[in-house]
Structure formats: structure tokens, C-alpha cells
N, C-alpha and C positions, 0 to 999 in steps of 0.2 A: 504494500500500500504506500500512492507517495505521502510522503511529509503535507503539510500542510500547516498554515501560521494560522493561528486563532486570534479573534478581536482583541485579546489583552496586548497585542502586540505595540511597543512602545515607541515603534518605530524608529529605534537605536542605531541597526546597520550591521550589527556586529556577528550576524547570521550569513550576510551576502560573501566576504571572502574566504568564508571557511568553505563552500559547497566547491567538491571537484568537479561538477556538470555548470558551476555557473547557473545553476536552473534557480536562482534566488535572484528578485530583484524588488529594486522600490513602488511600492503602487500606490495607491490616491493618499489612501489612512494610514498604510500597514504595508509591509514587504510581503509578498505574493511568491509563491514555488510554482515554478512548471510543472505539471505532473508528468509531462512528456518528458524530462530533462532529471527529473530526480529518481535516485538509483538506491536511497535512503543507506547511501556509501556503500553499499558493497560492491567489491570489490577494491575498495579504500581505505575502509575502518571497519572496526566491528563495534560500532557506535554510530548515529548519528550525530557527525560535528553541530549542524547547527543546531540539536539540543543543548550541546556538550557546551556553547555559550552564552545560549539563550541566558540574559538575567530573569527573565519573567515566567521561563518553561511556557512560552506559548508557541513550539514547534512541536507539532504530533502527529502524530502517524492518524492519516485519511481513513475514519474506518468506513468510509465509502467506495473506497480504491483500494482492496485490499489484492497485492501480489505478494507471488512466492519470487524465493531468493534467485530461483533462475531464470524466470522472465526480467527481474532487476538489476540481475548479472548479464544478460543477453543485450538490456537496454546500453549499460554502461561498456559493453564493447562496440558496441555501433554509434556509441557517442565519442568514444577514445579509439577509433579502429587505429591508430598510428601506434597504441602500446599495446606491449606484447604482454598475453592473456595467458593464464594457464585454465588449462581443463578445470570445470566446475568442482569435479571430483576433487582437483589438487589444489582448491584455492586455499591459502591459509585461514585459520581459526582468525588471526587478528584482522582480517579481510571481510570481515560480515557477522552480523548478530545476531543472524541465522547458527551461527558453528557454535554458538555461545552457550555451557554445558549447565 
């Protein structure tokens, strides 16, 4: 499922350069995620950053848009085709929050 900002958002910023898709940006009130564009890091972290700075925790997972780790994995290599991927099978633990025991 993508991320998604909730109304408490304070409009701070401090969400937009943490995202490795760029899928964060400034909207009218609030900073808005693509949902085409976010990968909720995997293949990056095994966290989401932009919760990880949120001051307000108003970045949460879309329970509207709920995906699994390899449709989020598949988006994030056809966002990053230039780096080199390993097999879902072989993606590390610290790589997703999915692997997370």
C-alpha cells in the first residue's frame, strides 16, 4: 500500500528528501505522495524514511492501496531501471519491512 500524508501534516518538508522515488512533493495545504512513485522503500530500507522523520507521524500506509512487497519491488525497479537489482528472493532483510521478523 502507498504511503500516504494525513491532514495533521504541518507542512514542514522534511519528508520530501528523504523519498528514493522523489514520489513526495509540496501540495496546496500538505505535501502529497504519488502513489505511482512510492515503493514504501523497498528495496531501500526496511522502514519507511518518510515516517522515520515525520515530526507529526502523519505519513501512513494507504489502507486503500494496499500492495504486496513484490508489486512494490517491481514498481521500484522500473523507477530505478539504471540500478542493479537483485532477485526478490535475494533482496536483503535491511531492504524492506516486509523481511522484518
Amino acid at each position: 500500500m502507498a504511503t500516504h500524508i494525513t491532514d495533521e501534516c504541518i507542512n514542514c518538508g522534511a519528508c520530501e528528501p528523504e523519498c528514493p522515488n522523489e514520489a513526495i512533493s509540496e501540495g496546496d495545504d500538505k505535501y502529497v505522495i504519488d502513489p505511482n512513485l512510492c515503493t514504501e522503500c523497498v528495496g531501500f530500507h526496511d522502514y519507511e524514511a518518510c515516517q522515520a522523520v515525520c515530526p507529526v507521524e502523519c505519513c501512513l500506509p494507504n489502507p486503500n492501496l494496499r500492495e504486496t512487497e513484490d508489486a512494490l519491488y517491481q514498481r521500484a525497479q522500473k523507477l530505478h531501471a539504471d540500478k542493479p537489482w537483485p532477485a526478490i528472493a535475494d533482496l536483503p532483510v535491511d531492504q524492506s519491512r516486509f523481511r522484518k521478523a
